[in-house]
MIDOSE-1310 file (N, C-alpha, C; in nm, 2 decimals, decimal comma, always signed):
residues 285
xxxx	-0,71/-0,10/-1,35/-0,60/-0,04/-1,44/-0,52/-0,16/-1,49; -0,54/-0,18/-1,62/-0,43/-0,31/-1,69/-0,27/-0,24/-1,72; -0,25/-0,34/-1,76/-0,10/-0,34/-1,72/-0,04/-0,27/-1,90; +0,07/-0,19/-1,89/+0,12/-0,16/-1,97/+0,25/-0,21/-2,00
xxxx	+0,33/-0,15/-2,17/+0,46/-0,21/-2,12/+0,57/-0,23/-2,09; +0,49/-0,02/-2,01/+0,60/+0,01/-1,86/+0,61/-0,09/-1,78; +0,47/-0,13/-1,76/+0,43/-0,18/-1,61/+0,54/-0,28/-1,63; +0,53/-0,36/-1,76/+0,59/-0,48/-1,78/+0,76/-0,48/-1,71
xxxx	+0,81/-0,38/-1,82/+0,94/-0,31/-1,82/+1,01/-0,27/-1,61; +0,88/-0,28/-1,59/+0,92/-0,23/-1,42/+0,86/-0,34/-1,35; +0,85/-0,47/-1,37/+0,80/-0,56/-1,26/+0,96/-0,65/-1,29; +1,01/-0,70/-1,43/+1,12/-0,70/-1,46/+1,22/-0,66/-1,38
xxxx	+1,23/-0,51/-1,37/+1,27/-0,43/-1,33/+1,31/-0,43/-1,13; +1,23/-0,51/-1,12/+1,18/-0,53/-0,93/+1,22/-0,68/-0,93; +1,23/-0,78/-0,99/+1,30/-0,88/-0,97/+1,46/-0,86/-0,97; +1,46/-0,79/-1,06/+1,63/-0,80/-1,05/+1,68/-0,70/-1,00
xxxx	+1,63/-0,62/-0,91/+1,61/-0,53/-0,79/+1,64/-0,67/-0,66; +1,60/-0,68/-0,69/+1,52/-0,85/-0,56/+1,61/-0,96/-0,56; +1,69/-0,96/-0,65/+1,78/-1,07/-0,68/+1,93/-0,98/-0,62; +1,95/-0,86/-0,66/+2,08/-0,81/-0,61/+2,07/-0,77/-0,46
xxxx	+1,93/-0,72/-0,39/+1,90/-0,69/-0,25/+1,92/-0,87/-0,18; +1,86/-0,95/-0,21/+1,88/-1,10/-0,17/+2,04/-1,14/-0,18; +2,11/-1,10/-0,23/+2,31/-1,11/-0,25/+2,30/-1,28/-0,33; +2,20/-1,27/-0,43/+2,25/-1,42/-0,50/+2,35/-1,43/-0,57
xxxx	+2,36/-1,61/-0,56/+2,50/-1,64/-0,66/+2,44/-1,60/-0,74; +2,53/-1,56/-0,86/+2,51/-1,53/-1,02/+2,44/-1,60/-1,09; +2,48/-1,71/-1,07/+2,42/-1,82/-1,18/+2,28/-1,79/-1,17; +2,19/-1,82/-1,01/+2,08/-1,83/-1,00/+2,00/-1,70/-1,03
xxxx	+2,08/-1,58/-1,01/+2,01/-1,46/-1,05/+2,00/-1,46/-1,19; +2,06/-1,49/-1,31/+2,09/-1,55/-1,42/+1,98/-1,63/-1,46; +1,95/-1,73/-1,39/+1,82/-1,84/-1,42/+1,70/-1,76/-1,37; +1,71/-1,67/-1,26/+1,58/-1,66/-1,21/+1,56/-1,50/-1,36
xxxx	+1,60/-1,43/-1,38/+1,61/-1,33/-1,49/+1,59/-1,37/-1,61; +1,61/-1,49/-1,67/+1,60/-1,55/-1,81/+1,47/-1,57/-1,79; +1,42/-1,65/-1,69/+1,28/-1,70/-1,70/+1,18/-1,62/-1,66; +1,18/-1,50/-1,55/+1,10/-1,40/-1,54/+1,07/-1,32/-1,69
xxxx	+1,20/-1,30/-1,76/+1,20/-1,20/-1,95/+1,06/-1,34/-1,98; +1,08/-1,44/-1,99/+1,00/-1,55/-2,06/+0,87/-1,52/-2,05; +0,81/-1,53/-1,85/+0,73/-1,53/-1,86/+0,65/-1,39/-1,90; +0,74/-1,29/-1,91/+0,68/-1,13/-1,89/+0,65/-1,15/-2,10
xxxx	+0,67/-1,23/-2,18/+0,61/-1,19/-2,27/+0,51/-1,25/-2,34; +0,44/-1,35/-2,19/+0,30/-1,40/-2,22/+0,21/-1,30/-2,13; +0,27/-1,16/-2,08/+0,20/-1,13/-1,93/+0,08/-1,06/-2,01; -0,05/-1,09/-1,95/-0,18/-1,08/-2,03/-0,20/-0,90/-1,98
xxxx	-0,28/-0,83/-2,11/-0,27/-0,68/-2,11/-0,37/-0,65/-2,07; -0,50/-0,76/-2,01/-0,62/-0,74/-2,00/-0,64/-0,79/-1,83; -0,49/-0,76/-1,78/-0,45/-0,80/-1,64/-0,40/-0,66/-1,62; -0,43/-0,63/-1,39/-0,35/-0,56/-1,39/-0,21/-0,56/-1,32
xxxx	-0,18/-0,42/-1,30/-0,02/-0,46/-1,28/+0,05/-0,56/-1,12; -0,06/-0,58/-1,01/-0,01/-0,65/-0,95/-0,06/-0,77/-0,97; -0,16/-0,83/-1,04/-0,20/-0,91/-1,03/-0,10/-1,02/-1,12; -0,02/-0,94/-1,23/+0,05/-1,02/-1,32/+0,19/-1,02/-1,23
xxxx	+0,24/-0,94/-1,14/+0,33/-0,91/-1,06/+0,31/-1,04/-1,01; +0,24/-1,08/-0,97/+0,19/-1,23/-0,84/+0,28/-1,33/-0,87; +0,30/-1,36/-1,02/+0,39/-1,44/-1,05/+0,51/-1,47/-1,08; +0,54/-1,33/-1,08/+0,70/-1,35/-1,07/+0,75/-1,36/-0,93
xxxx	+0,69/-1,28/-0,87/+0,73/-1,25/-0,69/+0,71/-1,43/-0,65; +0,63/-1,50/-0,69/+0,60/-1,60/-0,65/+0,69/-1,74/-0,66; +0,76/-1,71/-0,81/+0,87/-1,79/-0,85/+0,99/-1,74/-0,82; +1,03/-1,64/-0,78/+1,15/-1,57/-0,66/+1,11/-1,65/-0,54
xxxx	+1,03/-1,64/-0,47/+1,05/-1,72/-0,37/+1,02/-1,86/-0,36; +1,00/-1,94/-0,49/+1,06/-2,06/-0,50/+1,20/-2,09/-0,54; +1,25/-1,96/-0,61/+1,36/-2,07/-0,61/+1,51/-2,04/-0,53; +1,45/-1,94/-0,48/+1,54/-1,88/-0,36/+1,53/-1,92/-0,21
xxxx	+1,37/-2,05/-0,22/+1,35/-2,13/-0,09/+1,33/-2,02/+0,00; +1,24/-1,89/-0,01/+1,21/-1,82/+0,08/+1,08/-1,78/+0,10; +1,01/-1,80/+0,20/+0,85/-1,78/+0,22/+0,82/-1,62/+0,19; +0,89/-1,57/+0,23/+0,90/-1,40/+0,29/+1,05/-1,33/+0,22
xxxx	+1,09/-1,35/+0,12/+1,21/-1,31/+0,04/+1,27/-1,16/+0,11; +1,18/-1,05/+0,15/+1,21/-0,94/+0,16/+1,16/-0,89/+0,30; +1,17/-1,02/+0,40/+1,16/-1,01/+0,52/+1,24/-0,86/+0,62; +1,35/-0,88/+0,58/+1,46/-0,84/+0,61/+1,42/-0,67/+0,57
xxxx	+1,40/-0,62/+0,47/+1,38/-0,51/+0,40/+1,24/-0,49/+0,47; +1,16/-0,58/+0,49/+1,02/-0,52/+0,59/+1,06/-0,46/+0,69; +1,09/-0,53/+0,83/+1,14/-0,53/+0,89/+1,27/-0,42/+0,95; +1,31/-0,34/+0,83/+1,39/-0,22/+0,85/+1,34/-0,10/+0,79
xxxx	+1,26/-0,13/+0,76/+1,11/-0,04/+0,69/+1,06/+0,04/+0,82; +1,00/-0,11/+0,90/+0,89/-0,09/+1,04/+1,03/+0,00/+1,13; +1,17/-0,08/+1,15/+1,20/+0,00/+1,24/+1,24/+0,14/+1,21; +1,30/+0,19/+1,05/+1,36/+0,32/+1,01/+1,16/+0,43/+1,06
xxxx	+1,06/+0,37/+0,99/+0,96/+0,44/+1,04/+0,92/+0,48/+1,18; +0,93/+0,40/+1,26/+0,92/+0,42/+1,44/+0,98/+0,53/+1,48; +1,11/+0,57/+1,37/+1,17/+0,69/+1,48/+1,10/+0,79/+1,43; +1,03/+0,79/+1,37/+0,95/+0,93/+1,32/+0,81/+0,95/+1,41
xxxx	+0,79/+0,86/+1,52/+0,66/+0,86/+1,59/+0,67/+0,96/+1,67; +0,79/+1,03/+1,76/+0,75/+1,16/+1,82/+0,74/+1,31/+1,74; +0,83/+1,25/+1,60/+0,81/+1,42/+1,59/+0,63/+1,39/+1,54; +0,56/+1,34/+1,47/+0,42/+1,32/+1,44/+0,38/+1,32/+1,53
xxxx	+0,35/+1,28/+1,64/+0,29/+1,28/+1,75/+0,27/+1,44/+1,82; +0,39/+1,51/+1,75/+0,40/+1,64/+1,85/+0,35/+1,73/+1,74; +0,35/+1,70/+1,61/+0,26/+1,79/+1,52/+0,09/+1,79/+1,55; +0,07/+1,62/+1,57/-0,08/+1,63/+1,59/-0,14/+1,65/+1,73
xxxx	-0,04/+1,69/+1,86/-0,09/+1,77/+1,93/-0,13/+1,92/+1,93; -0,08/+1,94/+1,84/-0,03/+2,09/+1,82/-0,14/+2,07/+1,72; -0,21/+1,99/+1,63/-0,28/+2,06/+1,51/-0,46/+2,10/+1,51; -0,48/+2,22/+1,42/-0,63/+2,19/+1,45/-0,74/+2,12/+1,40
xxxx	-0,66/+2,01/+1,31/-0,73/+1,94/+1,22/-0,68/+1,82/+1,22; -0,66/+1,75/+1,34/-0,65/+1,59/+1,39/-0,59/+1,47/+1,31; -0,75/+1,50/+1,23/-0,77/+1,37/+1,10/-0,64/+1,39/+1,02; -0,70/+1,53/+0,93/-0,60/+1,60/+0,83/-0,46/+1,54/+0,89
xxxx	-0,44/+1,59/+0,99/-0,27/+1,57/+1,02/-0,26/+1,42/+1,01; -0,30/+1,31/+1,04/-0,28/+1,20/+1,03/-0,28/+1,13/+0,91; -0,33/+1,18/+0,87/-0,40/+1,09/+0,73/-0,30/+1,18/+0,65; -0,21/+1,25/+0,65/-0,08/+1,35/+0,57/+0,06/+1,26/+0,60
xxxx	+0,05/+1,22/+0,76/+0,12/+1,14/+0,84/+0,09/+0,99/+0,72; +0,00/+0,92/+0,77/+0,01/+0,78/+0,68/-0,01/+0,78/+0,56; -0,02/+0,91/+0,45/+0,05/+0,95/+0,33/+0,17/+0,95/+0,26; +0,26/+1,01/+0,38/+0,42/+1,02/+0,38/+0,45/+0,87/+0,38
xxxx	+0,41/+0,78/+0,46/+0,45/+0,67/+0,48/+0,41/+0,59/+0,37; +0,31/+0,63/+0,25/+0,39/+0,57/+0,11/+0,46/+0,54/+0,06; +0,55/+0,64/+0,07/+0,66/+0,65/-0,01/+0,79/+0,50/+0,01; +0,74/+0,44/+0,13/+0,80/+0,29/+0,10/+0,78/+0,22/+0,04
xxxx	+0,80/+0,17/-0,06/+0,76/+0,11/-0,17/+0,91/+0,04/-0,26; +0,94/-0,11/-0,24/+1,03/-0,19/-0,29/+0,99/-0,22/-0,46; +0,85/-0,17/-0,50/+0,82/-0,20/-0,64/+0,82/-0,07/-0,71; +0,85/+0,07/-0,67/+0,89/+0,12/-0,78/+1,05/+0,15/-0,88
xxxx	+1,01/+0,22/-0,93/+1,18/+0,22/-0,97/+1,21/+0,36/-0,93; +1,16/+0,45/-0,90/+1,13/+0,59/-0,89/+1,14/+0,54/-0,68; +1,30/+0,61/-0,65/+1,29/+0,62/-0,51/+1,27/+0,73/-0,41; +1,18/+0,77/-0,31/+1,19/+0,91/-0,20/+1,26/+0,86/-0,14
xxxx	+1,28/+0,96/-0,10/+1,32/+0,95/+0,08/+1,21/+0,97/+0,19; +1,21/+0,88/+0,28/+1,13/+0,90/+0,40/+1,15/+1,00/+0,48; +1,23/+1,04/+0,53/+1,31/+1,15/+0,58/+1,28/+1,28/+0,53; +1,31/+1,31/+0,38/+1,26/+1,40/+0,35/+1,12/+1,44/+0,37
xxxx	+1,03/+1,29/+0,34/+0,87/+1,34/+0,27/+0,83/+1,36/+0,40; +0,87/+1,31/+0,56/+0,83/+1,28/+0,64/+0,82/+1,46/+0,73; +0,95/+1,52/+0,70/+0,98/+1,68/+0,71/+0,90/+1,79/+0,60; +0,86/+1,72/+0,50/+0,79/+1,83/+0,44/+0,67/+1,83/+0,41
xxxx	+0,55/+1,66/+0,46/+0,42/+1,66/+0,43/+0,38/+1,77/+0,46; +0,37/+1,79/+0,58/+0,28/+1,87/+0,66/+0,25/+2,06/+0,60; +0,39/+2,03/+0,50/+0,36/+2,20/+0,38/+0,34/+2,13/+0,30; +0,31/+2,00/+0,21/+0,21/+1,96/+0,07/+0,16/+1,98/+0,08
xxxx	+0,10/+2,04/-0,05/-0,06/+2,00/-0,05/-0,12/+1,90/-0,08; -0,19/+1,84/-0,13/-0,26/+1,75/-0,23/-0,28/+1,75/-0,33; -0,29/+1,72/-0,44/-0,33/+1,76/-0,58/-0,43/+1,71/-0,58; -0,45/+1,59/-0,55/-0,65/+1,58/-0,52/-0,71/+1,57/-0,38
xxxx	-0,76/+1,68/-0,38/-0,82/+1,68/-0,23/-0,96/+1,65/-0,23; -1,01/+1,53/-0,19/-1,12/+1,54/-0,18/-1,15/+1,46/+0,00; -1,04/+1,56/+0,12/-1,10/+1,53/+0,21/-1,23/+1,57/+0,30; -1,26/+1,69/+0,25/-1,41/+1,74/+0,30/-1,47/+1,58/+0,29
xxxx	-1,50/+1,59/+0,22/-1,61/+1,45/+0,14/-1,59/+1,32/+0,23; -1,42/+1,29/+0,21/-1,45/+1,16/+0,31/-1,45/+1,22/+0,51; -1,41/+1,32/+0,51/-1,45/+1,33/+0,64/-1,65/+1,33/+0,68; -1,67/+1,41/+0,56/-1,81/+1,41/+0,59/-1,88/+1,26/+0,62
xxxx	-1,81/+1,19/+0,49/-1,88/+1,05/+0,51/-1,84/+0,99/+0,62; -1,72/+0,99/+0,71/-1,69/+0,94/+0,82/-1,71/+0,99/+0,97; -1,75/+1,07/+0,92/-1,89/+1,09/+1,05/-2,04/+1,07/+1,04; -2,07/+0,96/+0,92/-2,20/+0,94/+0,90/-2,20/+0,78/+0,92
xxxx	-2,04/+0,72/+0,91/-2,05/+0,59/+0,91/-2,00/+0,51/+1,04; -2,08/+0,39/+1,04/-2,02/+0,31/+1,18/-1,96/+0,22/+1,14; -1,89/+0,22/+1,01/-1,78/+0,11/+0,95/-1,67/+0,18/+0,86; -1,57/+0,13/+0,89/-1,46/+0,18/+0,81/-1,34/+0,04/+0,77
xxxx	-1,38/+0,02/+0,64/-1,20/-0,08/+0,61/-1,14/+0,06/+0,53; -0,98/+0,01/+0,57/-0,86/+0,04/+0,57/-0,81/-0,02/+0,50; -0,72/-0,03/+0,37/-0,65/-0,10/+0,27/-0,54/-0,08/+0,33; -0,42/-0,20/+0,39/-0,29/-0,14/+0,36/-0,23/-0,13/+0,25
xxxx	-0,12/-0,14/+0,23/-0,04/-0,14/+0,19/+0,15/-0,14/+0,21; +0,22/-0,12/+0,22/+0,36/-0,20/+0,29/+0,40/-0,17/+0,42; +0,53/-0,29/+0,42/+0,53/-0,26/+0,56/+0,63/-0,12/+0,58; +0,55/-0,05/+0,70/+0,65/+0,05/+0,75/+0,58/+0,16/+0,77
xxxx	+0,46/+0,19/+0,65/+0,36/+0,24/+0,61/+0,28/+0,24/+0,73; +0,28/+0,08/+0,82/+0,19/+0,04/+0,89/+0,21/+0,17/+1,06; +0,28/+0,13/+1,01/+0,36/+0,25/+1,18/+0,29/+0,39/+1,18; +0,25/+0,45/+1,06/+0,21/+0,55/+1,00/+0,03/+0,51/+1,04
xxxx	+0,00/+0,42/+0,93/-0,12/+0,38/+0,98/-0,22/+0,35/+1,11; -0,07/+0,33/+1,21/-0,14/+0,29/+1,36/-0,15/+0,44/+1,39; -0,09/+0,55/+1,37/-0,13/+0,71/+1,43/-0,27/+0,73/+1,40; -0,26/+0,67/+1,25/-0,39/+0,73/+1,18/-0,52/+0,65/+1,24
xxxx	-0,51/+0,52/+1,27/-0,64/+0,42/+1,30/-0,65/+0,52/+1,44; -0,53/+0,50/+1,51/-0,54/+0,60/+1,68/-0,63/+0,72/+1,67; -0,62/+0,78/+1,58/-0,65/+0,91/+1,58/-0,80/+0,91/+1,52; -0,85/+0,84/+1,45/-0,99/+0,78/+1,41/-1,07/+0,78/+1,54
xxxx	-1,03/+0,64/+1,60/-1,09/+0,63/+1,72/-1,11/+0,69/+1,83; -1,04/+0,79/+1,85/-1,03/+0,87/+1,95/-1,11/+1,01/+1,88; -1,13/+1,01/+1,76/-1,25/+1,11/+1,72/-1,39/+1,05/+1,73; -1,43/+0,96/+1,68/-1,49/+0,83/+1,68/-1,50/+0,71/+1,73
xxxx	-1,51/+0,71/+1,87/-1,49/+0,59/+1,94/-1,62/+0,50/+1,92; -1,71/+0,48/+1,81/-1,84/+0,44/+1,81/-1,76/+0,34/+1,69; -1,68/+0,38/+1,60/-1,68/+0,38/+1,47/-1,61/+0,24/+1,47; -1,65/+0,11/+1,41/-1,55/-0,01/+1,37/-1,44/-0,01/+1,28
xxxx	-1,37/-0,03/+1,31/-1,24/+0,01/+1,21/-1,19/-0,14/+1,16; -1,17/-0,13/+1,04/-1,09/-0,29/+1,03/-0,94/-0,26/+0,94; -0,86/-0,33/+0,97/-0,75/-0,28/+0,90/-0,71/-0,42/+0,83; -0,73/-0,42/+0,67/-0,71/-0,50/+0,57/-0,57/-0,55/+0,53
xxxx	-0,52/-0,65/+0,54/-0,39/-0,65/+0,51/-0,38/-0,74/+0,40; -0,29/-0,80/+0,29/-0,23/-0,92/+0,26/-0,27/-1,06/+0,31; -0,29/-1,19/+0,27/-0,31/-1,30/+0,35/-0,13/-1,34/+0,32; -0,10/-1,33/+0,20/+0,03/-1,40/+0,22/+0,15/-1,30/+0,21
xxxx	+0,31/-1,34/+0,23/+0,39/-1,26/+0,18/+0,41/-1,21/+0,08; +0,38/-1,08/+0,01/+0,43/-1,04/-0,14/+0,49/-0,90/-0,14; +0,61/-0,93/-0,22/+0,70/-0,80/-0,18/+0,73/-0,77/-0,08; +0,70/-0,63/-0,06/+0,73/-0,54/+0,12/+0,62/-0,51/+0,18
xxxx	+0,46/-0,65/+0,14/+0,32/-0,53/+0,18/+0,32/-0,62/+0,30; +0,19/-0,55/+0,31/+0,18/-0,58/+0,49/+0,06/-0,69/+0,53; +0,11/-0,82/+0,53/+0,06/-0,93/+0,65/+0,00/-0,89/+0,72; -0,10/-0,97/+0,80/-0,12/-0,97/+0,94/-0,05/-1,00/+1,06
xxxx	+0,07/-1,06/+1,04/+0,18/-1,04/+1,12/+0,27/-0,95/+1,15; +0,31/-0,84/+1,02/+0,33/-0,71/+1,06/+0,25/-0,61/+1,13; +0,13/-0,61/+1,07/+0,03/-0,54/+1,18/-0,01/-0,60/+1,32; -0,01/-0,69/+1,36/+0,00/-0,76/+1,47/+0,14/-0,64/+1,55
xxxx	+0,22/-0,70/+1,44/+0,34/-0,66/+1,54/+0,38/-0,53/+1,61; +0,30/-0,45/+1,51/+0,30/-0,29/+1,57/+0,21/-0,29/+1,65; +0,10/-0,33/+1,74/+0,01/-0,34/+1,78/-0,13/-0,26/+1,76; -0,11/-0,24/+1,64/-0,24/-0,19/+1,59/-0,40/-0,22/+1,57
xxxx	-0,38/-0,36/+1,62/-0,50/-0,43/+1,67/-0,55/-0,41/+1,84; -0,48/-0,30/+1,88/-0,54/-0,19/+1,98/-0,66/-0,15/+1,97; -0,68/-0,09/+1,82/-0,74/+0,03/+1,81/-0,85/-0,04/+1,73; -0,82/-0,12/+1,65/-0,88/-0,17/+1,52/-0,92/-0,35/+1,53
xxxx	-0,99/-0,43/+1,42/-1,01/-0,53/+1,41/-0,86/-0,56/+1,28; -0,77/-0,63/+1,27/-0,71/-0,68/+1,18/-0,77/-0,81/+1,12; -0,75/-0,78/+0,98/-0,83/-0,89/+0,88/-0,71/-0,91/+0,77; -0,74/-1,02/+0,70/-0,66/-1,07/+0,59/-0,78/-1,05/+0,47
xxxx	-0,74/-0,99/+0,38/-0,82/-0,98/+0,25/-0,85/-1,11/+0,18; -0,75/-1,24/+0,24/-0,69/-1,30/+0,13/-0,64/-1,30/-0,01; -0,61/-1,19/-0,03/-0,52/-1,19/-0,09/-0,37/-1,24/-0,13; -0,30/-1,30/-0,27/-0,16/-1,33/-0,23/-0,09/-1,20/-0,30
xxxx	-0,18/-1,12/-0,42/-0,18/-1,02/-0,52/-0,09/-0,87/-0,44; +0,01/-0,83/-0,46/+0,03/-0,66/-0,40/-0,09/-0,55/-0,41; -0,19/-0,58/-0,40/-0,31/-0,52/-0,43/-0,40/-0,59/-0,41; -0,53/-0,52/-0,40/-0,69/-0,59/-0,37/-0,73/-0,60/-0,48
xxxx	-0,69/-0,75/-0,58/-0,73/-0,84/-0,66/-0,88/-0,88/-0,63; -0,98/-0,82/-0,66/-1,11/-0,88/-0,61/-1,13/-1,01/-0,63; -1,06/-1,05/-0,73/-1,11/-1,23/-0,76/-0,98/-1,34/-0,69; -0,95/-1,25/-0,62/-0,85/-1,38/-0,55/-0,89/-1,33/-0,41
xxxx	-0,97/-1,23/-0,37/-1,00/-1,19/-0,20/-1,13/-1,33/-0,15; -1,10/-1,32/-0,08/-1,17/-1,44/+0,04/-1,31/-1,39/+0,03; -1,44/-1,51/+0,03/-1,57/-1,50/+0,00/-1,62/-1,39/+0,16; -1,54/-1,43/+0,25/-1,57/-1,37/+0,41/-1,54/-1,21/+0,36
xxxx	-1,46/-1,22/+0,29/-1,33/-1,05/+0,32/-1,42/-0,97/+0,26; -1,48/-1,05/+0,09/-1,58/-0,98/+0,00/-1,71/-0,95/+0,07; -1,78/-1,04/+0,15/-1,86/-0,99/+0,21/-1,87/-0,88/+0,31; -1,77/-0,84/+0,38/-1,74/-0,73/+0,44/-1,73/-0,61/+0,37
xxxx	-1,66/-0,60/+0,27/-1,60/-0,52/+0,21/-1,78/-0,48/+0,13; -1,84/-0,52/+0,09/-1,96/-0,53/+0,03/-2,02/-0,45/+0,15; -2,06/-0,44/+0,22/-2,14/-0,42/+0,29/-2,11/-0,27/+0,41; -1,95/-0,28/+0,38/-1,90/-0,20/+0,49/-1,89/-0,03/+0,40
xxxx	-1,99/+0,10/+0,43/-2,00/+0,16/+0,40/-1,89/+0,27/+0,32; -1,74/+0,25/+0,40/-1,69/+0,31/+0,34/-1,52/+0,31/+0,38; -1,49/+0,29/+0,24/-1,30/+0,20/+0,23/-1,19/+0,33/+0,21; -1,09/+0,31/+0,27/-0,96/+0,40/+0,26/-0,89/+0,32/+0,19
xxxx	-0,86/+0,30/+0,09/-0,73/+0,25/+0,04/-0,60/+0,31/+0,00; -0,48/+0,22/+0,07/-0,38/+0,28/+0,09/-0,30/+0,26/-0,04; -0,21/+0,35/-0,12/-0,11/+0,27/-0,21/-0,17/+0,26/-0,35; -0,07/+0,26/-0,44/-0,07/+0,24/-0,56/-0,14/+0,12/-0,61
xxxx	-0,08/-0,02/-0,51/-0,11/-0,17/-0,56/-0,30/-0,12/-0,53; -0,31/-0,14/-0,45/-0,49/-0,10/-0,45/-0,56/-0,01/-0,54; -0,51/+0,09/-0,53/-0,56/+0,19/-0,67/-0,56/+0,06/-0,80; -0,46/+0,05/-0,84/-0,47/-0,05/-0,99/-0,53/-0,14/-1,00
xxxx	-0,58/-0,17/-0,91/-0,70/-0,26/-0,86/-0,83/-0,25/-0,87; -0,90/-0,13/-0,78/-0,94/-0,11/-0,76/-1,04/+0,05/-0,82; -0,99/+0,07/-0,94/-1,00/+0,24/-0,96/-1,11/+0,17/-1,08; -1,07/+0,08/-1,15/-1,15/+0,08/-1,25/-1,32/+0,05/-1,23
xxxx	-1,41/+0,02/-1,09/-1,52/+0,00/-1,04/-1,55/+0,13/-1,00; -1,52/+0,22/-1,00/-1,56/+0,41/-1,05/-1,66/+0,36/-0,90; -1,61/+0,33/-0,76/-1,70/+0,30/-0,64/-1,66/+0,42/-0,56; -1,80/+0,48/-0,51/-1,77/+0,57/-0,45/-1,71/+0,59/-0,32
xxxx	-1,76/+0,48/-0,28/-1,74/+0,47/-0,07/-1,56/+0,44/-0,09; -1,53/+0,44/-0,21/-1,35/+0,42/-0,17/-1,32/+0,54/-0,20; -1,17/+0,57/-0,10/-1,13/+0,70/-0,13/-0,99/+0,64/-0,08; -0,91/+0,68/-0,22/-0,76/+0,65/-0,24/-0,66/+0,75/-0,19
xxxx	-0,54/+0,66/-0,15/-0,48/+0,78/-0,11/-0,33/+0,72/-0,11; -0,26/+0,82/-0,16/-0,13/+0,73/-0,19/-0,03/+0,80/-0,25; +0,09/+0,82/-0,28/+0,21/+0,92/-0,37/+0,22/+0,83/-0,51; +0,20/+0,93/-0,55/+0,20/+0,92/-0,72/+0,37/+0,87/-0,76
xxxx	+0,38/+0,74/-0,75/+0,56/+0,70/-0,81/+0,56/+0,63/-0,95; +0,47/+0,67/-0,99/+0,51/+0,59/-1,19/+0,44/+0,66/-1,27; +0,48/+0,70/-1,37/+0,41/+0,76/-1,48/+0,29/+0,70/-1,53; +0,28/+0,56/-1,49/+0,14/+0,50/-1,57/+0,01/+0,56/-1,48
xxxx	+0,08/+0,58/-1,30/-0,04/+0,58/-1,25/-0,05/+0,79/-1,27; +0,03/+0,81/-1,26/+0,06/+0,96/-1,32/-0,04/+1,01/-1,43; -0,02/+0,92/-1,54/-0,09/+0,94/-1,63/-0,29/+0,92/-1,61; -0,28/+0,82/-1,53/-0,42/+0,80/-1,55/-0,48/+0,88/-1,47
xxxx	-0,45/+0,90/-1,37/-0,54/+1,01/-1,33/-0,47/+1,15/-1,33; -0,36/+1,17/-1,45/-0,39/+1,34/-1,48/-0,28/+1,37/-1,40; -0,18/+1,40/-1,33/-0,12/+1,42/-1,21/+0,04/+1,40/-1,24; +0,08/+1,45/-1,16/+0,23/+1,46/-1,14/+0,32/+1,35/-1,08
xxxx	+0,40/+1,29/-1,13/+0,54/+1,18/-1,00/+0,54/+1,30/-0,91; +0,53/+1,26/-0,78/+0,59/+1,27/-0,69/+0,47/+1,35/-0,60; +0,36/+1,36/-0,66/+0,23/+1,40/-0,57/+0,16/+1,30/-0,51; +0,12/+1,38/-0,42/+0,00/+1,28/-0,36/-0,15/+1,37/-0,32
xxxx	-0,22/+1,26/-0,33/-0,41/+1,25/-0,35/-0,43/+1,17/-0,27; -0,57/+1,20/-0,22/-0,70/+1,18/-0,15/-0,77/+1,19/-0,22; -0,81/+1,09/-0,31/-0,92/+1,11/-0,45/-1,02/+1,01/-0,43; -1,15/+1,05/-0,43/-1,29/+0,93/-0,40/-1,28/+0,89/-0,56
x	-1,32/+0,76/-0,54/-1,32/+0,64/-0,65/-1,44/+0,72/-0,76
């Protein structure tokens, strides 16, 4: 999915989001805003939207001398999400559809997201997944396929999401204790997504193998992922990707073995597949 110029108008839009969440002096928010407008009107339309994202996020944390700019905002992500682990936990003892409940569970937990402009509440979505429906349901299909396969990558996507994510890899394996699970993260800091150090940190390499895509992109950039990561990904029967950033990525290779899953927060991605803000899908590639 290439970039539009909304997309443009809202990456803009996330810097200087990023500049007033950081508390900069003025001047520099001032310098770092003049030159992001600059570079946003060479940003190529035959790129997509996180991939051209890469570079602004990347000159924010040069010149704000921060590796991890939005450390802080991770990090209160992971802990506002943890307190929602008993009420989830007590729906999916209670449910008769295990997977379903989890995978509705690390649904909700989209909704953190420091790159849209369009904000939920966690709180809310987290109280009323369990009555959404889906607008695209195509989980028959991947449950089917996940009881045919002895490989599964996981796309993340941000942090906080991940907390969400450890129910769901739990609840995999404990259906499927045969099944390899890998859980894909980011190689470097960008935005609010999720490292291998945030997944580390929640201990979700319990359940799962944690891997770095290599990626530096908010998204699974195929041409910036690691020759090792692509080889996996190649071969590994069949992908969950979490989040918007991976969808824009990834949607335009019409691949079947992926099956997206994520809340609809922009009208570009609204528009392309048909759909409403503020829904969420399980839609096979």
């Amino acid at each position: 999915m290439n970039i539009t110029n909304e997309c443009v108008n809202c990456i803009i839009y996330q810097i200087e989001k990023a500049t007033k969440v950081l508390n900069l002096d003025e001047e520099l928010s001032k310098s770092i805003m003049k030159e992001v407008r600059k570079r946003a009107e060479n940003f190529s339309f035959d790129d997509t939207p996180p991939f051209v994202a890469k570079d602004v996020y990347q000159y924010l944390a040069k010149r704000t001398n921060l590796n991890d700019p939005l450390e802080e905002i991770k990090q209160l992500s992971i802990k506002q999400a943890t307190t929602y682990i008993p009420f989830i936990e007590k729906r999916l003892e209670k449910s008769e559809d295990k997977l379903f409940t989890a995978i509705k569970a690390a649904v909700a937990g989209n909704v953190i997201d420091f790159s849209t402009k369009k904000e939920f509440s966690l709180d809310e979505e987290i109280n009323s997944i369990f009555e959404t429906s889906f607008a695209i349901n195509d989980y028959k299909i991947f449950k089917k396929e996940l009881e045919k396969t002895n490989s599964i990558i996981i796309l993340s996507d941000n942090a906080g999401e991940n907390v969400f994510d450890k129910i769901l890899v739990k609840t995999i394996k404990a259906l499927y204790p045969k099944l390899t699970i890998y859980y894909a993260t980011r190689d470097k800091p960008i935005i609010n997504d999720i490292t291998t150090k945030e997944a580390y940190q929640i201990g979700i390499d319990k359940y799962c193998e944690v891997i770095s895509t290599g990626v530096d992109t908010p998204g699974l950039e195929k041409k910036q992922a690691s020759k090792e990561f692509l080889e996996l990904f190649d071969k590994t029967p069949l992908i969950l990707s979490k989040g918007m950033g991976n969808f824009e990525c990834l949607e335009s290779y019409k691949d079947k073995k992926i099956f997206f899953l994520f809340k609809v927060k922009c009208e570009v991605v609204a528009n392309t597949i048909s759909r409403n803000l503020g829904e969420i899908v399980l839609k096979r590639g």
